[in-house]
C-alpha atoms as a printed R data frame, in Angstrom:
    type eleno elety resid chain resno       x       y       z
1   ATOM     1    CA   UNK     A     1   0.406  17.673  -9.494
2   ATOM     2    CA   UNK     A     2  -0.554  14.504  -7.972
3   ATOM     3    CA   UNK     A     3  -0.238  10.852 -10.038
4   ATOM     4    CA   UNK     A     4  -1.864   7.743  -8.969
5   ATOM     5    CA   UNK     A     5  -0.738   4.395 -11.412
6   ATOM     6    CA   UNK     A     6  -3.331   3.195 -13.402
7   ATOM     7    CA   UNK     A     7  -5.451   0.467 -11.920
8   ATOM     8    CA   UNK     A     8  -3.652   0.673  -8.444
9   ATOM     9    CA   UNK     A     9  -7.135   0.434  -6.103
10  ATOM    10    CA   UNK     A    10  -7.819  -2.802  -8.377
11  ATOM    11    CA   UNK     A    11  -4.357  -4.526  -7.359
12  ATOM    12    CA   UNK     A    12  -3.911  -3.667  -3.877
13  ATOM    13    CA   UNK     A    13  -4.702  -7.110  -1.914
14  ATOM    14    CA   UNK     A    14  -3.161  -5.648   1.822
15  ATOM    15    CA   UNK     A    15  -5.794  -2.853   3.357
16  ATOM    16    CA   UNK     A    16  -3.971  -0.395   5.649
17  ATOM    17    CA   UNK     A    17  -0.174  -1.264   5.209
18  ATOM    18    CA   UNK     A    18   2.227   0.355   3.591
19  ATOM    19    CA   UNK     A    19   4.152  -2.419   1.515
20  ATOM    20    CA   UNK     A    20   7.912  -2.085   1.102
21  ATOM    21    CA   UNK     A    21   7.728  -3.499  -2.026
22  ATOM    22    CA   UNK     A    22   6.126  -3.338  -4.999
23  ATOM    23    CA   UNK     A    23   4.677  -6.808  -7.407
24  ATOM    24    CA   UNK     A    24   5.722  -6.917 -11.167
25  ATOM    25    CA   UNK     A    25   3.126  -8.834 -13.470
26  ATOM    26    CA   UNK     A    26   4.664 -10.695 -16.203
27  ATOM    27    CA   UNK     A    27   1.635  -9.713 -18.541
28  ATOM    28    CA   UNK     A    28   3.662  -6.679 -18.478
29  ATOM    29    CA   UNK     A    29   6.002  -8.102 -21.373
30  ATOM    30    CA   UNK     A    30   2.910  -8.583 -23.285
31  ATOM    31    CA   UNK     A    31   1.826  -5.145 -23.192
32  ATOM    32    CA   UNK     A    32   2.242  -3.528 -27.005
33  ATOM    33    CA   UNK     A    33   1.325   0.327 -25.779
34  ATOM    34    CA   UNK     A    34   4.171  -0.408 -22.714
35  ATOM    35    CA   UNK     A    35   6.891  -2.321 -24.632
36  ATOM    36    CA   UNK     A    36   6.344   1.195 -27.382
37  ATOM    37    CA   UNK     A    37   7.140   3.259 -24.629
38  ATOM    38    CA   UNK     A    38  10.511   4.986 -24.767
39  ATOM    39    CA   UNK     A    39  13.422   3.014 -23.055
40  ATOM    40    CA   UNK     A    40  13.815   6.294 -20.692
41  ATOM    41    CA   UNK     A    41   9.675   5.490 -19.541
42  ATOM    42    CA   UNK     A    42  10.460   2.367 -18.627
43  ATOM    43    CA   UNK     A    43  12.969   2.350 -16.816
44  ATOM    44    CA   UNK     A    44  11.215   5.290 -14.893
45  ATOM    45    CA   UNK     A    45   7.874   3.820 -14.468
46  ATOM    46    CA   UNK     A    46   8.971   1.235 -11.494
47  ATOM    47    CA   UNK     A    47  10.604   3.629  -9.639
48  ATOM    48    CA   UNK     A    48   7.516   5.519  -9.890
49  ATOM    49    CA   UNK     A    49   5.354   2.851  -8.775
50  ATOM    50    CA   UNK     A    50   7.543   2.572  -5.513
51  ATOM    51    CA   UNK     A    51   7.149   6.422  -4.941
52  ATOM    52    CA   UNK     A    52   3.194   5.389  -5.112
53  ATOM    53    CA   UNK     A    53   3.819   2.452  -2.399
54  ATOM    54    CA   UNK     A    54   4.994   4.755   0.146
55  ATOM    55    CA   UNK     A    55   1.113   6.286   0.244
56  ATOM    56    CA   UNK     A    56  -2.099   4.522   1.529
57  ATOM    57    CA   UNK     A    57  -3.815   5.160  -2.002
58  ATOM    58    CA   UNK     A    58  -1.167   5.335  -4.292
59  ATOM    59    CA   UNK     A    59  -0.681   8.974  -4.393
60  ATOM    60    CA   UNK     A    60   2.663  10.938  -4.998
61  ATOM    61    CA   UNK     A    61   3.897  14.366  -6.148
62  ATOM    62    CA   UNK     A    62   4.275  13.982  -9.972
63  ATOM    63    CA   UNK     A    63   5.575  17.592 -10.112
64  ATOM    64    CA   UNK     A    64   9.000  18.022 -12.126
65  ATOM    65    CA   UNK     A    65  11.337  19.757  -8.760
66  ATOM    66    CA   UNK     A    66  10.050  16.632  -6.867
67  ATOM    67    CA   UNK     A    67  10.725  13.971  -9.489
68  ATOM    68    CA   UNK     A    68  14.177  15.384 -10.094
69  ATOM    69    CA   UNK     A    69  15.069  15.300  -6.339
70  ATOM    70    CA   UNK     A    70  13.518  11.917  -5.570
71  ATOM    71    CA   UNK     A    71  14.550  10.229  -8.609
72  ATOM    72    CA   UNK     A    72  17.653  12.012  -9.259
73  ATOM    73    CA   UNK     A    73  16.744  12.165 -13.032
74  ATOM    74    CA   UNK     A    74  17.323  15.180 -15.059
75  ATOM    75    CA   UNK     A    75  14.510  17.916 -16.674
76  ATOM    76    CA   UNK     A    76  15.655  16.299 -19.881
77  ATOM    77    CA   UNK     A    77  14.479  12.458 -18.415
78  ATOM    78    CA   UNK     A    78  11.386  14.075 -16.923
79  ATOM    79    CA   UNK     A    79  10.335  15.060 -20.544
80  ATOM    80    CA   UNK     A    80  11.860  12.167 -22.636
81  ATOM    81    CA   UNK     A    81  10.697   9.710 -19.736
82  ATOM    82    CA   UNK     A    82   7.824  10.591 -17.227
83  ATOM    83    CA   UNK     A    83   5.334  12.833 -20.079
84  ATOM    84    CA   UNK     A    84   5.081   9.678 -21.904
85  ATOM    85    CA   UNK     A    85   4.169   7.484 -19.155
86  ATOM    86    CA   UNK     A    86   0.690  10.025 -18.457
87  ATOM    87    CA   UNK     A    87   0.402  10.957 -21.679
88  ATOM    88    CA   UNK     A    88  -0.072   6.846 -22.709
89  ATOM    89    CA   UNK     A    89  -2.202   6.481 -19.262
90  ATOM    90    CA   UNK     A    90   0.379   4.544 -17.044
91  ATOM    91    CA   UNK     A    91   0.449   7.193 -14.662
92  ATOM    92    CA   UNK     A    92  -2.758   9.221 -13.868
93  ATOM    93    CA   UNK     A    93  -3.676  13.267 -12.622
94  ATOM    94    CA   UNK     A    94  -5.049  11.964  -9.427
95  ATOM    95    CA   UNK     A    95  -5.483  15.964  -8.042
96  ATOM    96    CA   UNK     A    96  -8.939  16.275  -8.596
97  ATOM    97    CA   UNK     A    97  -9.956  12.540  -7.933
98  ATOM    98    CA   UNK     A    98  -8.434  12.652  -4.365
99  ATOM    99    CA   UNK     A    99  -9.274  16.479  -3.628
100 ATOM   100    CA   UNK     A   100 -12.542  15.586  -1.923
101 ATOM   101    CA   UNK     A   101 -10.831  12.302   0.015
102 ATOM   102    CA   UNK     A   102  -9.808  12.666   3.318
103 ATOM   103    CA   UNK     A   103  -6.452  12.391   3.875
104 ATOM   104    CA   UNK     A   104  -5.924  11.771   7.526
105 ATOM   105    CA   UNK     A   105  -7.481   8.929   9.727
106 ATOM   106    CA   UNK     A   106  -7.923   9.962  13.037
107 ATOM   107    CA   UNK     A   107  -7.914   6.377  14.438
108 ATOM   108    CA   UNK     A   108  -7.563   2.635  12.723
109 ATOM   109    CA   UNK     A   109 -11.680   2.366  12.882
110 ATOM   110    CA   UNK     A   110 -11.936   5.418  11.180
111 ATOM   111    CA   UNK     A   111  -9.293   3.788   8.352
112 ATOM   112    CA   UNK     A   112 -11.315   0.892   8.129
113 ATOM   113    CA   UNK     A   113 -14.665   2.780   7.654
114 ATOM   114    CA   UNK     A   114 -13.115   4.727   4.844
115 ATOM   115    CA   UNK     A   115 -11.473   1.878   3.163
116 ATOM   116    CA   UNK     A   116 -15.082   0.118   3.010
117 ATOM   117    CA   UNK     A   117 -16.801   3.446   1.524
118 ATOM   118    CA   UNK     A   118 -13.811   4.476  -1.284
119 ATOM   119    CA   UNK     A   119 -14.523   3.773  -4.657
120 ATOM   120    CA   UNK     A   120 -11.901   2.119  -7.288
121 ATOM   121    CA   UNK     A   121 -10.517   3.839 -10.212
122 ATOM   122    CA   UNK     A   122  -9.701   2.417 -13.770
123 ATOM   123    CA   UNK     A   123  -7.901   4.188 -16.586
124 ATOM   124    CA   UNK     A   124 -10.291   3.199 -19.280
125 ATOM   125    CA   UNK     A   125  -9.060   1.630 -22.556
126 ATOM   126    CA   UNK     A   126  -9.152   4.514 -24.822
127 ATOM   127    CA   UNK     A   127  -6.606   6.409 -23.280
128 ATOM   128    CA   UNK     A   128  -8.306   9.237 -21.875
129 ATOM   129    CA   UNK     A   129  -6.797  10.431 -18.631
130 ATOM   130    CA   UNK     A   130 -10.374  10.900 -16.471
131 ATOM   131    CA   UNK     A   131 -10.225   8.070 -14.056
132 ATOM   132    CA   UNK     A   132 -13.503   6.220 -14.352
133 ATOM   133    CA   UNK     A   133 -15.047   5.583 -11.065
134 ATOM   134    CA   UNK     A   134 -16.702   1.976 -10.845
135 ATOM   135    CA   UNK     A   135 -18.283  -0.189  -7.253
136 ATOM   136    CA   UNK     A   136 -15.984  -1.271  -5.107
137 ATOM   137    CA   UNK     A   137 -14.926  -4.698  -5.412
138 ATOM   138    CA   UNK     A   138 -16.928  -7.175  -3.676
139 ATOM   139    CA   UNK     A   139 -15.421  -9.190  -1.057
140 ATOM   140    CA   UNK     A   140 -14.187 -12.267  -1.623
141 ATOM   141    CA   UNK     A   141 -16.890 -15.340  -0.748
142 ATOM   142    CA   UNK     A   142 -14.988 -17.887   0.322
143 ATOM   143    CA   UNK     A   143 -17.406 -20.347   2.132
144 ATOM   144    CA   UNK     A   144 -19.762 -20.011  -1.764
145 ATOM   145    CA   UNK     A   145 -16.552 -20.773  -3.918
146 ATOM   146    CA   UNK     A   146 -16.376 -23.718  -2.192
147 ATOM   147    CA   UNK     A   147 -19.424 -24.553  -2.161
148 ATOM   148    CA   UNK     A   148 -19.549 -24.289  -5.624
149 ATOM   149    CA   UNK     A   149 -16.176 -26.265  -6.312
150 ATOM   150    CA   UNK     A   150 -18.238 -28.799  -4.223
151 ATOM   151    CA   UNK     A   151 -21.464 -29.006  -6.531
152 ATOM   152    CA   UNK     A   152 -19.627 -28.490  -9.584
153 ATOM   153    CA   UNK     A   153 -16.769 -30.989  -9.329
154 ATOM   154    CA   UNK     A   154 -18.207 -33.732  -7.118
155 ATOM   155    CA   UNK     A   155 -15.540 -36.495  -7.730
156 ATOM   156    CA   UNK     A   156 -12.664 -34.576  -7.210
157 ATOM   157    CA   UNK     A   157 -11.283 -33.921  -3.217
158 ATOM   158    CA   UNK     A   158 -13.339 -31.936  -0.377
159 ATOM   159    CA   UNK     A   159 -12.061 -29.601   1.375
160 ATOM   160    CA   UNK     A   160 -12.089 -30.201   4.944
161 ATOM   161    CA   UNK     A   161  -9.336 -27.748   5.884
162 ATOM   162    CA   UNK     A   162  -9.563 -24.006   4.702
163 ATOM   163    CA   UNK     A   163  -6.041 -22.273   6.090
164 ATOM   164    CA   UNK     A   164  -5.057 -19.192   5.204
165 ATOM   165    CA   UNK     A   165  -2.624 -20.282   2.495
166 ATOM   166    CA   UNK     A   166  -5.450 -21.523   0.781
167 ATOM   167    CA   UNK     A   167  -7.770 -18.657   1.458
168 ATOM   168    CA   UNK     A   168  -4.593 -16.247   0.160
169 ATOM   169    CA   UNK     A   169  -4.986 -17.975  -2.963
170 ATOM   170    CA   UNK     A   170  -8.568 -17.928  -3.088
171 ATOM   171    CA   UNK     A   171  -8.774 -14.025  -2.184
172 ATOM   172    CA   UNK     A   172  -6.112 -12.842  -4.194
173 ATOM   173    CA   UNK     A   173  -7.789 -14.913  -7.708
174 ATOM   174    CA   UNK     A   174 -11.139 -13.360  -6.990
175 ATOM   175    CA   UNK     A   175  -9.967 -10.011  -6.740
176 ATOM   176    CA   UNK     A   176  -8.495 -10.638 -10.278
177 ATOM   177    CA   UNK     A   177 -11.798 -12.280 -11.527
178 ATOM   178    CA   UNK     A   178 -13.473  -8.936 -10.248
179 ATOM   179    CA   UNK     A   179 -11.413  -6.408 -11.582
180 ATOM   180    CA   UNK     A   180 -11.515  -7.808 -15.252
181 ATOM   181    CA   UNK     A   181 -15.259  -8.508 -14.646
182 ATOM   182    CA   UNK     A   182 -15.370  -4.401 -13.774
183 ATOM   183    CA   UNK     A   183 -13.839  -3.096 -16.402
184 ATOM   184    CA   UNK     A   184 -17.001  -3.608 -18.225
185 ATOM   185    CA   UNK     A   185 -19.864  -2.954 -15.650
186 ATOM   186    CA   UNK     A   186 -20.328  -2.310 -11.942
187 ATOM   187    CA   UNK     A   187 -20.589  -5.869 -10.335
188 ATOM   188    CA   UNK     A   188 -22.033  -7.395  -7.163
189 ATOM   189    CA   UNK     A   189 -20.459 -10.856  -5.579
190 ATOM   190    CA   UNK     A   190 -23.526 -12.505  -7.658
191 ATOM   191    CA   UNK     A   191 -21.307 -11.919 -10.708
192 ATOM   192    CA   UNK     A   192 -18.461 -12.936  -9.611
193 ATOM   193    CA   UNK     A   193 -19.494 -16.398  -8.183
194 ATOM   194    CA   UNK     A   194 -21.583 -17.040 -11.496
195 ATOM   195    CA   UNK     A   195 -17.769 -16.579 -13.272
196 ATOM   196    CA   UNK     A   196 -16.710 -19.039 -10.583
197 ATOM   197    CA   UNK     A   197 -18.954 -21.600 -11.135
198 ATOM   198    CA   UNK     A   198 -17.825 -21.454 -15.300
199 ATOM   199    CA   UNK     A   199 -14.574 -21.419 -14.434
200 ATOM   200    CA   UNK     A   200 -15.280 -25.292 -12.241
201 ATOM   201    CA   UNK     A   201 -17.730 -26.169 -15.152
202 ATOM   202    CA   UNK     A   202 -15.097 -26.012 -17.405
203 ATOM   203    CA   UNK     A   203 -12.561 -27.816 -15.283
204 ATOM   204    CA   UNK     A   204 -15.132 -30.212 -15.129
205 ATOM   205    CA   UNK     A   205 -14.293 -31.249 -18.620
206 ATOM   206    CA   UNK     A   206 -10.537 -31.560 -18.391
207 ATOM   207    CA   UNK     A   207 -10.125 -34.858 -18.346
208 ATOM   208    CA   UNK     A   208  -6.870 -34.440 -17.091
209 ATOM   209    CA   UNK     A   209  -7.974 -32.583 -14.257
210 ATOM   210    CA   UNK     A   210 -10.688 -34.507 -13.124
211 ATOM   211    CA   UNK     A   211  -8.462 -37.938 -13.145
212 ATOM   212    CA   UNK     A   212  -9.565 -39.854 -16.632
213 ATOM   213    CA   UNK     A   213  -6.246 -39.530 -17.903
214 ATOM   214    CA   UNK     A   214  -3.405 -42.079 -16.577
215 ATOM   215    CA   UNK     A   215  -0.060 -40.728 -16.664
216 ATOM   216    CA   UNK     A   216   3.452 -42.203 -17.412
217 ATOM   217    CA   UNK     A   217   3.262 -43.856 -14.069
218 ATOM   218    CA   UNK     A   218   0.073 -45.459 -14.433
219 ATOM   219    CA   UNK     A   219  -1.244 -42.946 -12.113
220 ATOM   220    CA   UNK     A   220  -4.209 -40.573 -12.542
221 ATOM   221    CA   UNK     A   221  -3.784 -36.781 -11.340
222 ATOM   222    CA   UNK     A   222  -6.900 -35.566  -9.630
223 ATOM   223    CA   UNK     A   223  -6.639 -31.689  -8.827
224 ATOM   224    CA   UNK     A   224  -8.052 -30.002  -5.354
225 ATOM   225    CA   UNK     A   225  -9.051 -26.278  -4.895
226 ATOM   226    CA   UNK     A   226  -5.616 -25.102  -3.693
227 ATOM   227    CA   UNK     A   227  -4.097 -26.193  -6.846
228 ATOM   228    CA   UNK     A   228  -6.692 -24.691  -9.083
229 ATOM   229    CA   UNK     A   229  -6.250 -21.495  -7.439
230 ATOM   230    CA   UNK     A   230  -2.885 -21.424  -7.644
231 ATOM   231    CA   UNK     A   231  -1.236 -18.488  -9.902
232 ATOM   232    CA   UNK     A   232   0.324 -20.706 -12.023
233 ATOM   233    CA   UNK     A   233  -1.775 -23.492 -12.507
234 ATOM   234    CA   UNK     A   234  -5.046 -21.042 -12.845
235 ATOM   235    CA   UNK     A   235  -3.430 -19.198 -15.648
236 ATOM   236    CA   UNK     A   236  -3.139 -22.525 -17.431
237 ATOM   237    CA   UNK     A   237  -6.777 -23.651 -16.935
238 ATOM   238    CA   UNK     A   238  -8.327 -20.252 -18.069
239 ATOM   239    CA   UNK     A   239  -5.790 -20.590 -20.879
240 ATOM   240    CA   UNK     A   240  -6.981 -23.839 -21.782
241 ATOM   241    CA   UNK     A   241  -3.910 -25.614 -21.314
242 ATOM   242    CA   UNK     A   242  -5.345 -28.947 -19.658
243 ATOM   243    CA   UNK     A   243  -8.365 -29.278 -22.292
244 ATOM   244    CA   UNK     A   244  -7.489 -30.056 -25.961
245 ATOM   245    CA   UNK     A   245  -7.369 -33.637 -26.009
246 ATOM   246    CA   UNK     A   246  -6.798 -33.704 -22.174
């Protein structure tokens, strides 16, 4: 039996590379079917998301002789501690999904082609085990989400210089725009950039944000793209954290 990890296509940011580690969300605290999970699931489920990192698309050998060796868990944890994790949907029965994928790239340009054609599976929310195939993400648009940061936010700093720590950010916050945007519909880049321009509309109306609001210093903050897109600080503007009486 082969197991994939629920919405693994929709977080991988690195195409062709095998990562030696894996990335924890915090959201994961906040997860009520997770947190319910037996202590023996989770403390099984990250070891089984490494197992998934060692493969270009997230496939492993679920089967119980394998899990046993690799993990060096018991039959008993395999019952009280892996079933859970597929029967609740963490971990998905990825044999018939990847039976019709090839396998085997016979050169890099071949890899590339096939990255651009696969599609991206989601464990939908009621459970069910079918993977749901939806588009593949759209690339990110850099040179429109500026230009819409631009029209959008006039008074606040241009950006002349567009590194790749800034387009990091940029890629790695659209790809999580897109994903959530997916789970509802199949989406085109269109979508995507009419979330972006929102998302500036509304910073638009921070006045903390946008530099109406002197601080302790006398001083007003104006924000620039990099720090909107920054994980941090984006969690706290989609939260609503600088609006309020901001």
């Amino acid at each position: 039996m082969l197991l994939i990890p629920k919405n693994w296509a929709v977080f991988q940011h690195y195409k062709n590379r095998l990562p030696p580690w894996i990335k924890l969300h915090r959201e994961l605290l906040n997860d009520r079917v997770y947190m319910s999970l037996p202590l023996a699931s989770k403390a099984i489920a990250p070891l089984m998301w490494l197992l998934a990192s060692e493969s270009k698309n997230g496939s492993f050998d679920g089967s119980l002789d394998e899990l046993v060796f690799r993990l060096h868990i018991t039959e008993k944890d395999y019952r009280d501690g892996v079933k859970p994790l597929i029967d609740k949907g963490f971990f998905i029965d990825a044999s018939k999904t990847l039976a019709n994928s090839k396998q085997v790239a016979t050169s890099e340009r071949e890899a590339e082609r096939e990255a651009e054609t696969e599609k991206t599976y989601i464990c939908p929310p009621n459970g069910e085990l079918d993977p749901v195939p939806i588009k593949k993400l759209p690339e990110c648009d850099h040179k429109n989400v500026i230009k819409l940061y631009h029209q959008n936010l006039p008074t606040m700093r241009r950006v002349e210089v567009w590194n790749e720590t800034r387009a990091g950010y940029l890629r790695q916050r659209w790809r999580e725009v897109a994903a959530e945007l997916a789970q509802e519909k199949a989406i085109e880049s269109g979508d995507v950039l009419n979330w972006w321009a929102e998302f500036f509309q509304s910073v638009g109306k921070s006045r903390f944000l946008t530099g109406r609001v002197n601080g302790k210093d006398g001083r007003a903050f104006v924000a620039d793209l990099e720090w909107l897109i920054k994980p941090s600080n984006f969690a706290k503007i989609v939260e609503g954290k600088y609006h309020g009486n901001h």
